[in-house]
N, C-alpha and C positions, 0 to 999 in steps of 0.2 A: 716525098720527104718534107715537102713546103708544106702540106696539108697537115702531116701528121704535126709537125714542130707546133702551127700554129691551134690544132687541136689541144693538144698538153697546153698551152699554155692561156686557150680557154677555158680548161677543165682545172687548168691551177688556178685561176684568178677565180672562179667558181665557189671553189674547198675554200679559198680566203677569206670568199664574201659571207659565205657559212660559218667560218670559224671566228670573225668578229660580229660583235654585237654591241649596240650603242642603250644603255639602258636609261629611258629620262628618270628626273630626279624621284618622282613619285610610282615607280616602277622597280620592282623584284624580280631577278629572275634565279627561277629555282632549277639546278641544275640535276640530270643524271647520267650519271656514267655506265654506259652498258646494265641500264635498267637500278644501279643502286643511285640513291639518295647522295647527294654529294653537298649539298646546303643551297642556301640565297646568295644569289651572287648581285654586284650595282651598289649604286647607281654608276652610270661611267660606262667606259670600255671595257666589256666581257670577252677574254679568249675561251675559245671552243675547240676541242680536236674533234674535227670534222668525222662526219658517219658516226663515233666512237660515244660523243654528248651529244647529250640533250636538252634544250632548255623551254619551260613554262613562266612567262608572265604573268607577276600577278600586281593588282595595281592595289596599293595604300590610301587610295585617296576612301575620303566618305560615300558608300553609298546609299541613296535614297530610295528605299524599296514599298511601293502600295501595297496594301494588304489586301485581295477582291476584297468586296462583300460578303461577310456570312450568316448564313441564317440561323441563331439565336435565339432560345428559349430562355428566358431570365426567370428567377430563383422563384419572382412572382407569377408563372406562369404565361406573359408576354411575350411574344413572338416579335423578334424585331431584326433587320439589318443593319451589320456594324462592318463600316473598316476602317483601318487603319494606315497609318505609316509605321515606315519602321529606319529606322537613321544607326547604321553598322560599321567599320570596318576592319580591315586584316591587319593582323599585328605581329603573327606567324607567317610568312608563306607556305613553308616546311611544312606547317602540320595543315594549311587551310587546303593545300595541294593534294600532300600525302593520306592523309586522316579520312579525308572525306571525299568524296568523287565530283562531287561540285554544289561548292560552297553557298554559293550563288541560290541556286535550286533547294538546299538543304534547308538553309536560314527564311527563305519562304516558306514552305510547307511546314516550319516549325511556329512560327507567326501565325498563322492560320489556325492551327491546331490549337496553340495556346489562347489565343485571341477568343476563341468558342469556349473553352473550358472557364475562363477567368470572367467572361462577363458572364456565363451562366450562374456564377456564383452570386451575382450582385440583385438586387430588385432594380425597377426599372428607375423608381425614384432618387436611387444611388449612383445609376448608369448618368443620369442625366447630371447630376450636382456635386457627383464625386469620381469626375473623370480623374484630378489627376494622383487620386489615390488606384484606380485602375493603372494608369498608365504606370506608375511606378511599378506596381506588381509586373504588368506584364514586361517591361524591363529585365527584372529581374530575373523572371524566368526563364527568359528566353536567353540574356549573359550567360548565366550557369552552364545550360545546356549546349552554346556556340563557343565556350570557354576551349573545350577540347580541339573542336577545328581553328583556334587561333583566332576566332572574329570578334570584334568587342560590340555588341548593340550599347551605343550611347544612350539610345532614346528613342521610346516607342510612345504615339500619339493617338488616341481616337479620334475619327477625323471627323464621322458621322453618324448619325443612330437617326435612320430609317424606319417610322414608327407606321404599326396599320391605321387607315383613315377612320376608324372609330374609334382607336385611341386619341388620336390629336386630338378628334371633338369631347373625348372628355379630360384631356388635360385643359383643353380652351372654356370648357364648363368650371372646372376648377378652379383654373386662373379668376373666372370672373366674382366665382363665389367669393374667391380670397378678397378679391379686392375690395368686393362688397361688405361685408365681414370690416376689414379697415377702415372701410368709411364710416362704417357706424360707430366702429369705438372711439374717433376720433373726435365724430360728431357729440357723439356723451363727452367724451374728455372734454371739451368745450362748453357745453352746457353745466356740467359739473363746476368747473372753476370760475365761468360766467357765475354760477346762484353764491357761490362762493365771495365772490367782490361784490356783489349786490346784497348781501348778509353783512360785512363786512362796512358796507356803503352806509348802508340803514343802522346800522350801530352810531357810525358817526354822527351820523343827521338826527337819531333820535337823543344824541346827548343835549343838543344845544335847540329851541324855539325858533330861533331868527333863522337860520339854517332850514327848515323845516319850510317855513316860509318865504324863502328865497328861492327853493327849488320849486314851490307850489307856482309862485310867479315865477319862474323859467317856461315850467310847464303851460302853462295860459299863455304865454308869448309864441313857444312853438309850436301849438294847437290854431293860434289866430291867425300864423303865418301860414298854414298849411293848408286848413279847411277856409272855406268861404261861407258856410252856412253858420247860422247863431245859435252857439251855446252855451247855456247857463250852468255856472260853477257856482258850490256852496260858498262861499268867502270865508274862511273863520273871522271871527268877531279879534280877536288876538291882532289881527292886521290894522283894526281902527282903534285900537286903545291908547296909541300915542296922542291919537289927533282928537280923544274925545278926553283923555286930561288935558290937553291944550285949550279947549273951548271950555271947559270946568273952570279952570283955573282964570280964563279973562271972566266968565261970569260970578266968578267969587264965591261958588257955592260947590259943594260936593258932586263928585261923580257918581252916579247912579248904576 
């Protein structure tokens, strides 16, 4: 009689531990009753009549889902590997429970599938510089289609593009032509607007004589500072004219 009493009253405290249930804050649990749908129950203390419910946890928080790698033919013919992330979560339990067999499983293989279809649409050039007009697309597609099971994708990201080793060497040929390509226009750009201020220079200098001559002597100061050996410059005669009406003028006769 000792046994049995304390039997039942192991098998009661049993059915108790089974019919409560503590749910944390970021935690659904969807209940059924004898196989029907009875809704989300939580956060908190969930009573259960024991054998009779059912209950499935399902967790609200974000999750962070990789995408493999997949192999990728792009619109130009390129062969490349791409994956991705993908940032989800439940907002239904009801329907991410009920709707679909698991949600988890589903929202990957849908990522997958999508992820191939959307960058095959892209060239490879668009892949690389216009990720995040991809990524919004694939967003969006993949929302739509997890709408039904209740899951929100907030945000799908390409992570990586995986190019064959003969392509890199001619994007790396490319890169360089470009750069070279820049260099030169830059170098004209400068030449250009350099003959420009020395057009501009020589206008000024040809208005005025002394000018003219001022820069001539510049030029023979920083020639004599530079070179060491001896070179002869024409003088114009223009430079001695002060100093040969100076000597006219004490010998009281005409300049010649």
């Amino acid at each position: 009689m000792q046994f049995s009493l304390i039997g039942i009253i192991i098998i009661g405290i049993m059915l108790i531990a089974s019919a409560v249930r503590v749910l944390r804050e970021y935690e659904r649990g969807v209940v059924f009753r004898l196989g029907r749908l009875m809704g989300a129950r939580g956060p908190g203390i969930v009573l259960l009549i024991p054998v009779v419910d059912k209950m499935v946890k399902v967790s609200l928080r974000v999750v962070t889902m990789d995408v493999a790698p997949q192999d990728i033919i792009t619109k130009d013919n390129v062969s490349v590997k791409v994956n991705a992330v993908v940032y989800f979560r439940v907002m239904d339990p009801n329907s991410a429970i009920n709707e679909v067999e698991d949600y988890l499983y589903a929202t990957t293989q849908l990522a997958q599938t999508t992820l191939r279809s959307v960058v095959g649409q892209f060239e490879l050039d668009q892949l690389l510089s216009e990720r995040e007009v991809i990524n919004v697309q694939l967003q969006k597609i993949i929302d739509e289609q997890t709408d039904a099971w209740g899951v929100k994708v907030s945000l799908v990201e390409v992570k990586h593009v995986d190019l064959p080793a003969e392509m890199q060497r001619a994007i790396a040929r490319q890169a360089e032509a470009e750069r070279e390509r820049r260099s030169k226009i830059i170098h004209a750009e400068g030449e250009f607007q350099a003959s420009v201020k020395l057009r501009d220079a020589a206008e000024i200098i040809s208005q005025n004589s002394t000018t003219i001559q001022l820069r001539f002597l510049q030029t023979l100061t920083e020639v004599a500072t530079e070179k060491n050996s001896t070179i002869v410059f024409p003088v114009p005669i223009d430079l001695f004219e002060p100093f040969l009406r100076k000597s006219a003028k004490e010998r009281g006769g005409p300049l010649s």
